[in-house]
PATORGU-564277 format. One record per residue (C-alpha): residue in three letters; x, y, z. Coordinates in steps of 0.25 Angstrom, whole numbers, plus 5000, padded with zeros to 4 digits. Example, Ala and Ser with C-alpha at 12.3 -4.5 7.8 and 13.67 -1.06 7.14 Angstrom:
BEGIN
+------+------+-------+------+
: type : east : north :   up :
+------+------+-------+------+
:  ALA : 5049 :  4982 : 5031 :
:  SER : 5055 :  4996 : 5029 :
+------+------+-------+------+
This chain:
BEGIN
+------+------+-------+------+
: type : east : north :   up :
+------+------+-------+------+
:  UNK : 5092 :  4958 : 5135 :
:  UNK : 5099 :  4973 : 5130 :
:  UNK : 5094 :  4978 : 5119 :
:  UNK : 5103 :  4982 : 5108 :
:  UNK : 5106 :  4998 : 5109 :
:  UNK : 5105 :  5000 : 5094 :
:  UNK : 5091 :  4994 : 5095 :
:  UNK : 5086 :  5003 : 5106 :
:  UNK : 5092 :  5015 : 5101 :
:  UNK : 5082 :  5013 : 5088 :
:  UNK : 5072 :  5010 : 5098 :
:  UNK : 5074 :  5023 : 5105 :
:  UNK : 5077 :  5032 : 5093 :
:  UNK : 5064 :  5041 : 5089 :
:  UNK : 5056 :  5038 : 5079 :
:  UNK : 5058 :  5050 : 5070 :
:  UNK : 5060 :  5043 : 5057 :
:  UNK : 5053 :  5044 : 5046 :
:  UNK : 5038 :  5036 : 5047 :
:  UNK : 5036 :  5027 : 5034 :
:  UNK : 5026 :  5015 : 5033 :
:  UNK : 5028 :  5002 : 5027 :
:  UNK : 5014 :  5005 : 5019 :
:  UNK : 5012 :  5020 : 5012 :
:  UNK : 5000 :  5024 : 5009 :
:  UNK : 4998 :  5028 : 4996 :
:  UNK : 4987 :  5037 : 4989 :
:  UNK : 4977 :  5029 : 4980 :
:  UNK : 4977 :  5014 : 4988 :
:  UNK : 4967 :  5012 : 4998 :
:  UNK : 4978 :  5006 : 5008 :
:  UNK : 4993 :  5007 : 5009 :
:  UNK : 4999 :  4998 : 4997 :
:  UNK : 5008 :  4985 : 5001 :
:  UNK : 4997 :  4982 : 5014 :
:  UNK : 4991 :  4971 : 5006 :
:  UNK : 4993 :  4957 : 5001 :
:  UNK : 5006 :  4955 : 4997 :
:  UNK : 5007 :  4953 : 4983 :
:  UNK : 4997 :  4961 : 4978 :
:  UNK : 4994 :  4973 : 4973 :
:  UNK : 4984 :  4983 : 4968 :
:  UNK : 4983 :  4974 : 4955 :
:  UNK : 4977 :  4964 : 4961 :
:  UNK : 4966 :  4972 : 4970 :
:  UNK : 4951 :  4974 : 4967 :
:  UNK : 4951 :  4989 : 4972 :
:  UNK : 4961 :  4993 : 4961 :
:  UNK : 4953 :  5000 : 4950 :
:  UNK : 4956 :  5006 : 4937 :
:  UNK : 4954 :  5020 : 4934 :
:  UNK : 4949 :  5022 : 4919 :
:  UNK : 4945 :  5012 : 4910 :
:  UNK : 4962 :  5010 : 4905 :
:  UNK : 4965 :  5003 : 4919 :
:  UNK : 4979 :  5010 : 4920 :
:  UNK : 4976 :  5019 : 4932 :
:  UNK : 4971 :  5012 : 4944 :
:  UNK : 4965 :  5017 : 4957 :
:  UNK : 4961 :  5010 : 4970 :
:  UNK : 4947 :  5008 : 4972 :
:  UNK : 4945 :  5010 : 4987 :
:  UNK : 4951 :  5025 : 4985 :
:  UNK : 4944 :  5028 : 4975 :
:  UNK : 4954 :  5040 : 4973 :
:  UNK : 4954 :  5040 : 4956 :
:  UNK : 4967 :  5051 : 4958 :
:  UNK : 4975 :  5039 : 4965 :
:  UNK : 4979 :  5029 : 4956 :
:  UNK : 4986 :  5015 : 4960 :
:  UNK : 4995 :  5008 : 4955 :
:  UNK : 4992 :  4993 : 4954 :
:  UNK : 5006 :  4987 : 4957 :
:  UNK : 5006 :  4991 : 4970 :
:  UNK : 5005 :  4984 : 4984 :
:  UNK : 4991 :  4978 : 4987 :
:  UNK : 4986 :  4987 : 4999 :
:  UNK : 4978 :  4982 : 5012 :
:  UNK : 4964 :  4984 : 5005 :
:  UNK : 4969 :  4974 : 4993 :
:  UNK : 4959 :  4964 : 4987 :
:  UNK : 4961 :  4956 : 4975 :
:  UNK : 4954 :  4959 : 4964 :
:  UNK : 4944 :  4949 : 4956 :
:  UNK : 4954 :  4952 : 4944 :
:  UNK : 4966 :  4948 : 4951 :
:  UNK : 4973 :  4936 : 4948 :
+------+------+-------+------+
Protein backbone atom coordinates (compact mmCIF):
# COMPACT_ATOMS: atom_id res chain seq x y z
CA UNK A 1 0.00 0.00 0.00
CA UNK A 2 1.69 3.83 -1.12
CA UNK A 3 2.03 5.95 1.50
CA UNK A 4 0.38 9.31 1.24
CA UNK A 5 3.28 11.92 -0.07
CA UNK A 6 2.23 14.51 2.48
CA UNK A 7 2.93 11.94 5.13
CA UNK A 8 6.40 10.99 3.97
CA UNK A 9 7.43 14.44 3.22
CA UNK A 10 6.94 15.24 7.09
CA UNK A 11 8.56 12.00 7.72
CA UNK A 12 11.67 13.15 5.75
CA UNK A 13 11.71 16.94 6.71
CA UNK A 14 14.55 17.61 9.36
CA UNK A 15 13.96 17.85 12.79
CA UNK A 16 15.03 21.51 13.12
CA UNK A 17 12.11 22.72 15.18
CA UNK A 18 12.00 23.92 18.22
CA UNK A 19 12.36 21.06 21.28
CA UNK A 20 9.48 21.46 23.96
CA UNK A 21 8.42 18.75 26.54
CA UNK A 22 4.97 17.93 27.62
CA UNK A 23 6.50 18.21 31.30
CA UNK A 24 8.74 21.48 32.19
CA UNK A 25 10.89 21.27 34.90
CA UNK A 26 10.46 23.87 37.08
CA UNK A 27 12.86 25.49 40.09
CA UNK A 28 11.56 24.44 43.67
CA UNK A 29 9.64 20.82 42.90
CA UNK A 30 11.43 17.95 43.27
CA UNK A 31 10.11 16.39 39.86
CA UNK A 32 8.33 17.95 36.88
CA UNK A 33 4.76 19.24 38.00
CA UNK A 34 1.52 17.53 36.08
CA UNK A 35 3.64 13.65 36.39
CA UNK A 36 1.60 12.64 39.08
CA UNK A 37 -1.99 11.49 39.91
CA UNK A 38 -4.34 13.07 38.27
CA UNK A 39 -6.32 15.31 40.12
CA UNK A 40 -4.06 16.12 42.68
CA UNK A 41 -1.88 18.72 43.53
CA UNK A 42 0.62 20.11 45.82
CA UNK A 43 -2.25 20.55 48.41
CA UNK A 44 -2.79 17.40 49.08
CA UNK A 45 1.05 16.19 49.48
CA UNK A 46 2.98 15.32 52.68
CA UNK A 47 6.14 16.95 51.38
CA UNK A 48 4.72 20.38 50.93
CA UNK A 49 5.74 22.37 54.13
CA UNK A 50 5.14 25.88 55.18
CA UNK A 51 7.78 28.31 55.48
CA UNK A 52 7.22 30.51 58.65
CA UNK A 53 4.95 30.14 61.21
CA UNK A 54 1.84 32.40 58.95
CA UNK A 55 1.75 29.24 56.42
CA UNK A 56 1.35 31.57 53.50
CA UNK A 57 4.64 30.75 51.79
CA UNK A 58 5.35 27.25 51.02
CA UNK A 59 8.38 25.20 49.91
CA UNK A 60 8.73 21.49 48.98
CA UNK A 61 10.40 19.35 51.35
CA UNK A 62 12.56 17.24 49.36
CA UNK A 63 14.51 20.31 47.87
CA UNK A 64 14.89 21.71 50.66
CA UNK A 65 15.67 25.03 48.83
CA UNK A 66 13.98 27.77 51.35
CA UNK A 67 14.68 30.56 48.25
CA UNK A 68 12.08 28.31 46.06
CA UNK A 69 8.68 28.65 46.91
CA UNK A 70 5.77 26.55 45.60
CA UNK A 71 2.55 27.27 44.85
CA UNK A 72 0.25 24.68 46.16
CA UNK A 73 -2.43 24.72 43.24
CA UNK A 74 -0.19 23.24 40.97
CA UNK A 75 -0.07 19.57 39.37
CA UNK A 76 0.83 16.92 41.85
CA UNK A 77 4.42 15.68 40.53
CA UNK A 78 5.70 11.98 40.27
CA UNK A 79 7.18 12.06 43.93
CA UNK A 80 3.49 12.99 45.25
CA UNK A 81 2.12 11.42 48.50
CA UNK A 82 -0.87 12.14 50.18
CA UNK A 83 -0.67 13.82 53.05
CA UNK A 84 -2.09 12.51 56.63
CA UNK A 85 -4.15 16.12 56.53
CA UNK A 86 -5.62 15.56 53.24
CA UNK A 87 -9.20 14.82 52.89
Amino acid sequence: MPIDPRIQAALDRPLNGKRTLRFRMVRGYVAAPGTGPIGETCHTCRHAEPLGCDRREWICGPVGDHTLKIDRSTKACSRWERSKHAR
